[in-house]
Structures are given as structure tokens and as C-alpha cells.
C-alpha positions, 0 to 999 in steps of 0.5 A: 077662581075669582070670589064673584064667580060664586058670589050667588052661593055665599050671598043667595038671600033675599025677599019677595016683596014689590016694597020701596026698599026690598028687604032680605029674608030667608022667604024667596029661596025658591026652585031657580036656574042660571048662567052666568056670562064673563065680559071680556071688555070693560070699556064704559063699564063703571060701578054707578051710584049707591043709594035708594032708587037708583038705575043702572043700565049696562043693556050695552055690554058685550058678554062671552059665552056661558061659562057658569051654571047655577041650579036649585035642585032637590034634596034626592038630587045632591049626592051624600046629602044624608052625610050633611043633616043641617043642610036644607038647601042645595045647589048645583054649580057646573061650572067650564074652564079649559073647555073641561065642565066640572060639577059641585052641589053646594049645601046650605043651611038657611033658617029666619035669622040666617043663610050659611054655606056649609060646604060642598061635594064634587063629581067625585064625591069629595066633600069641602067643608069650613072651618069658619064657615060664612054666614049672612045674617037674616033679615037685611034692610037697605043700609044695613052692614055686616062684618064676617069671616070664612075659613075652608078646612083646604085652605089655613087663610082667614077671610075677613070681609064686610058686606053692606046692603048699599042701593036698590032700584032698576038695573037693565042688562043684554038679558032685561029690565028688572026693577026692585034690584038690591045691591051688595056691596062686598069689601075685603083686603085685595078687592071691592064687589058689587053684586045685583039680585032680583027677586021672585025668585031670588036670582044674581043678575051682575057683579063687577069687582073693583081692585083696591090697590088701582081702583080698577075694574078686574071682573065683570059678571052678567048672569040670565035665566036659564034652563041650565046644565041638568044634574044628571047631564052626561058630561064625561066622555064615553070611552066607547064613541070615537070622535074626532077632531074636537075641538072642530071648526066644522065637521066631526067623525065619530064611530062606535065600537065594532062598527056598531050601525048608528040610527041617530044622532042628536046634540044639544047645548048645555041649556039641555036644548036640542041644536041638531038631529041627523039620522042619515050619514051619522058618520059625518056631522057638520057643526060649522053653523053651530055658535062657538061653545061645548056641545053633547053629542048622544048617538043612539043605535036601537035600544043603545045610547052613547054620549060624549062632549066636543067643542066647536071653535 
């Protein structure tokens, strides 16, 4: 998986100041919720300048489908978090490849003087932590330049990266306008990023990483403001509803066991927004006029509930 996928988690720190150079602090970690979008042509795209108030507009670009969900969620909600003490912060990260949708909590410890990832637990419970673990140094101002290593207790390959807070000003994307933008800029052995936030509340907004050896743009990520994937979203099929086919072009069957009678029927995307509700015919669902993407499919029979996940090409 590439390093800007979740460059928002090992470098989520900034503050809320409408100053002429922003200064980061560990003061906007607030409630926050995103998607992050790939772009799959990098025609026109360049890094732009570095500097003081400087403007970046890539309103231009054509982005994918969402396949990255970021969501700041309470304590209560991050499975185990009385096994990591030392964390104050907590992250879900759901994330979609292969049309499978996997889920991970992030847990960090952020204090006045820095912001440290110390690890994180996926839907199964099982727990990555570091044994160098990243750490941003607290405040950060314009210019300033920081040296640091990171080391998973999965993987025996030291990190070593340099990280400079190199321009601030206005950056436009397909999602906005936004003005008081910090960039950081992300260099190690195999390749350089650059990563946009906004402030109030601290948000990513793009990156795009540079290989070293071509100088060639190898990833583009732009991110929007979302509802996001809910932590307690179904997300595994339930065993019980027979659906078929999925992936689908355009109509979907489903039954349920001993052919229970189905009230209704409602899918919703991954934002948690409701595209469809159909309580007659439930036997059949058309979905051809759905955009390409994951959907949840809840089917509802009295007092019962079933839910299961389909793809629609």
C-alpha cells in the first residue's frame, strides 16, 4: 500500500489559526471525517512551488471512486483501548481494495510537544505496533525540518525519512477552495511526497508522491469531507441472505432463509446515505442507475434485520 494512502494518520497535526503562516500544534486534533479519492491520470498534474502564499489549483482533476475512509472516533468506540493506556486519540481507517472493505483503528498519543502513532488493531483484533515508532515534533512552523524513523514490530526494515514544513497558502481541488493550506513535504530513500492539510478541523486535502530515481509522479491523492464509513457499519456479508449475482450490472436477487417474506428493502453507500428503499417486489432490486461502487444492502422482515455488501460494475 503506498505511504500517502495514510500519510493523514502519521502526520495528523496542525493548528487553528487564520495567521499568515499557520503554525502546527497539537490544539486542532477535533471530531473529523474523510474519503480519500485516487487519480488515475496524472496529465498536468505538477508538485507546484514551495514557499509563503502560494496557490495550487488542481479544480481540473478527474478523480476515482472513494476508496479510503478516515474517521475520528471515541474512546469507547476503538476496540481494546484499554490494552493501549498512552493513547488519547483514535482513528478509524476503512479502507477498499479488490471490492473487499477492511477496517483498522489507529491509536495515538498526542501531547503539546508531539503527535506519535503507536500502533493499530484490525477487525479481528489484532494489534501492530512499533518498535520505532513515528513521532512529529510539536509546534511546527513554516520552514522548520525534521529528521525521523519508524520501525513495525511486523516488518525488520528501518524507515528513515525527512519531513519539512515547505509552503502554505491556497490550494483549490474538485472538492473546494481552501485558504490557509500547510504543506509537507515527505522525503526518504525511494520516493518524495507532498501532503496539503487544512485547518478548523485539521483535515488532509491532497498528496501526490514524486519517485526519486525518475522524477516522476507515481501517486496522486485527493481527499473530501465526508460522513464517512460508520464504526459500527456492517460490512461482512451475512451468511443468511442469498444474493446474486455481485458484482451486478443491473438487477440483483436476493432471498433469505426458508423463504422468509421480506417487508423491505434499503441500500445505502458507504457515506451511510440511503440511495434506495423498495418495500414491494423485494425479490428483485434494479441498481443499474446506481453510480459504479460498494453498496449495503439491509432487508428488513418484522422485527428482523439481514445485511450484506454487493458491488455494482
Amino acid at each position: 500500500m503506498k505511504k500517502n494512502y495514510f500519510a493523514f494518520v502519521l502526520l495528523l497535526s496542525a493548528g487553528c489559526f487564520a495567521l499568515a503562516q499557520p503554525v502546527v500544534t497539537s490544539a486542532s486534533f477535533q471530531d473529523f471525517s474523510v474519503r480519500a479519492h485516487s487519480v488515475s491520470n496524472f496529465t498536468g498534474i505538477t508538485v507546484g512551488n514551495a514557499g509563503a502564499n502560494q496557490t495550487w489549483n488542481y479544480s481540473l482533476v478527474v478523480t476515482d471512486p472513494p476508496f479510503i475512509y478516515l474517521k475520528s472516533i471515541p474512546e469507547s468506540a476503538a476496540p481494546a483501548h484499554s490494552q493501549i493506556p498512552e493513547a488519547n486519540y483514535f482513528i478509524s481507517v476503512s479502507s477498499i481494495f479488490d471490492n473487499i472493505i477492511y477496517q483498522n483503528f489507529s491509536y495515538v498519543k498526542i501531547t503539546s510537544s508531539s503527535y506519535e502513532p503507536l500502533g493499530t488493531i484490525n477487525s479481528a483484533g489484532d494489534f501492530e505496533g512499533y518498535i520505532d515508532t513515528p513521532l512529529v515534533p510539536l509546534p511546527l512552523s513554516y520552514t522548520n525540518s525534521f529528521v525521523d524513523s519508524e520501525q513495525l514490530t511486523s516488518d525488520p526494515i528501518l524507515s528513515v525519512s525527512t519531513s519539512t514544513y515547505d509552503a502554505y497558502g491556497s490550494l483549490t481541488t474538485p472538492y473546494g477552495t481552501f485558504t490557509n493550506v500547510v504543506r509537507i513535504k515527505d522525503e526518504d530513500d525511494v520516493s518524495t511526497s507532498y501532503s496539503w492539510y487544512k485547518f478548523d478541523p485539521y483535515t488532509p486535502l491532497m498528496s501526490i508522491e514524486v519517485s526519486n530515481g525518475t522524477g516522476q509522479i507515481t501517486d496522486v491523492i485527493i481527499w473530501e469531507n465526508s460522513p464517512g464509513l460508520a464504526t459500527n457499519q456492517v460490512i461482512a456479508a451475512d451468511s443468511k441472505i442469498s444474493i446474486f449475482p455481485n458484482p451486478t450490472n443491473d438487477i440483483l436477487s436476493l432471498k433469505l432463509p426458508n423463504n422468509i417474506a421480506i417487508d423491505k428493502i434499503t441500500i445505502t453507500d458507504l457515506t451511510g446515505k440511503t440511495v434506495k428503499e423498495q418495500s414491494q417486489n423485494t425479490e428483485v432490486i434494479h441498481v443499474e442507475n446506481l453510480p459504479s461502487g460498494i453498496y449495503i444492502l439491509q432487508a428488513t422482515s418484522g422485527n428482523d434485520s439481514f445485511e450484506t455488501k454487493f458491488v455494482k460494475q
